[in-house]
Steps between C-alpha positions, in 0.01 A plus 500: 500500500710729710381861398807712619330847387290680239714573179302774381196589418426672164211780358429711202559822464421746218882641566799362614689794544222738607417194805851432608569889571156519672630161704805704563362816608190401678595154701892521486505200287855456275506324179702197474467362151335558178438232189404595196428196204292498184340167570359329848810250612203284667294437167673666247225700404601781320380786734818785582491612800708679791547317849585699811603396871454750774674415827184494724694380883583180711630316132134621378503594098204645307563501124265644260449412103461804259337364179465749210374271262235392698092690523469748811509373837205416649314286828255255548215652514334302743709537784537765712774743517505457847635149458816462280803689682848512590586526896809655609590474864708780700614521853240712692245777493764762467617319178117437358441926561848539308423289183137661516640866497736400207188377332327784561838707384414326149147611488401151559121462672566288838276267682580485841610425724238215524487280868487160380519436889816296473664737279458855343569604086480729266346449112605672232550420125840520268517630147364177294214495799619223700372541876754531768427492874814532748461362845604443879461286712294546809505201686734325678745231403308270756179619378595402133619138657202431587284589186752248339434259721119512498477520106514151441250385794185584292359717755137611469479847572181673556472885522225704762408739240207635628468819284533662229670864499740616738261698672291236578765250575676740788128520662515135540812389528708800572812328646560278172413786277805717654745181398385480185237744246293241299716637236751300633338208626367432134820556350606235754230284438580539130876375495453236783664143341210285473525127369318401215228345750444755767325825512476775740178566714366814535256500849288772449290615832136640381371784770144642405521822378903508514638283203209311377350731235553446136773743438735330748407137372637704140778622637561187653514319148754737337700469788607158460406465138780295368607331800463119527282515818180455712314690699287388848196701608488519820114669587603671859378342841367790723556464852428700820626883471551487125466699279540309195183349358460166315385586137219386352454133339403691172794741527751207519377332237503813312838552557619165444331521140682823422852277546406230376390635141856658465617130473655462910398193700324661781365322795275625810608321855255335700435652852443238750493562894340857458235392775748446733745780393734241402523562132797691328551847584314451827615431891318308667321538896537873444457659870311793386430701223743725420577771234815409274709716276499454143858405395540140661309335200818304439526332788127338446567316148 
């Protein structure tokens, strides 16, 4: 099958008129056609109703269905309102801060605009509560080559985590943390495109006194709550001039327990070669002892 485009896709709404004019006024968005019938042409069910098409760009139509016969709108409860939206694209940053002041304009409550690291958007909601985001692109065209072409490989990715809060995170890893906030790396981590057999890793650093307590193994879990993942405890291997300490035995276990009760396949890596400073996250035939800044715990996991 040769899909040429997408035809339309269709919503409720608790008004047609009322969400066409907002359509109008808010996103720019003309309306095209308009059905009304007294019975569904599909089934034949008789339910009357009022179709609408809204001219949404590029050939794109979003139609709505007012249905006055039918009980209230409603949602499924059990998702999140986070999840079900409509995106609308638009040509750069100056365009995202114009549709967010007309938003605004409307008394609308905006989100944004959010760094999803490859792009930026804005959230808001239209008059039968749908949520909208409008976006931009900010990477390149060969940047968004090559996510296509690595999609399909199956890649295993595996995330330095390391922390917990911001804070923390741009004490130990302060060069990542100023790409990315761990906002943004979850949200990341959250819409990656896994297959149905892979997971992400999550390799997690413990420092005594640092990130090992039971708060941060908490905060840890409601981190990546929800995504289809592991996580690999990696108990720190002191070295010459450090100032990191290994944890306790107790203390990783501890830890360890905390994520796995919260239902996430945790696992703690075995050190071997720490005799010989050969083990991860050491160097080994270190000259002499030395004293070593704080921030280059990414480059020893």
């Amino acid at each position: 099958m040769d899909i040429k485009s997408l035809h339309h896709v269709a919503y409720r709404c608790k008004d047609a008129r009322q969400t066409v004019e907002f359509y109008r006024r808010v996103l720019g968005m003309e309306l095209i056609g308009a059905i009304a019938e007294d019975k569904v042409p599909s089934t034949k069910a008789p339910d009357p109703y009022m179709h609408v098409f809204l001219d949404a760009g590029c050939g794109n139509i979003l139609a709505f269905f007012e249905l006055p016969n039918s009980p209230p709108m409603g949602r499924d409860p059990n998702t999140p309102d986070w999840t079900q939206h409509i995106a609308f694209q638009v040509k750069d940053m100056g365009e995202l801060m114009e549709a967010k002041a007309r938003a605004e304009a409307e008394g609308l409550e905006v989100t944004g605009p959010t760094d999803h690291t490859i792009f930026k958007s804005i959230y808001f909601h239209d008059p039968s509560g749908h949520r909208l985001e409008v976006a931009t692109w900010l990477a390149s065209k060969e940047q968004l080559a090559r996510m296509k072409e690595v999609a399909p490989l199956g890649v295993n990715l595996a995330v330095s985590l390391n922390a917990t809060t911001d804070e923390q995170r741009s004490r130990l890893m302060p060069a990542v943390n100023g790409m990315a906030s761990l906002k943004t790396l979850m949200l990341a981590c959250r819409r990656y495109p896994l297959a149905p057999n892979r997971r992400l890793t999550f390799e997690y650093v413990l420092l005594a006194g640092v990130n090992d307590g039971e708060a941060d193994a908490l905060r840890l879990v409601k981190l990546i709550r929800g995504i289809t993942c592991k996580v690999n405890l990696i108990p720190f291997n002191p070295f010459p001039g450090s100032a990191f300490r290994r944890p306790s035995d107790l203390d990783i276990l501890a830890f360890q327990s905390i994520v796995r009760e919260a239902g996430i396949d945790v696992f703690i890596r075995k050190s071997r070669g720490r005799d010989v400073l050969g083990a991860c996250g050491q160097l080994g035939n270190l000259p002499t002892p030395r004293v070593r800044t704080l921030t280059l715990i990414e480059s020893r996991c």
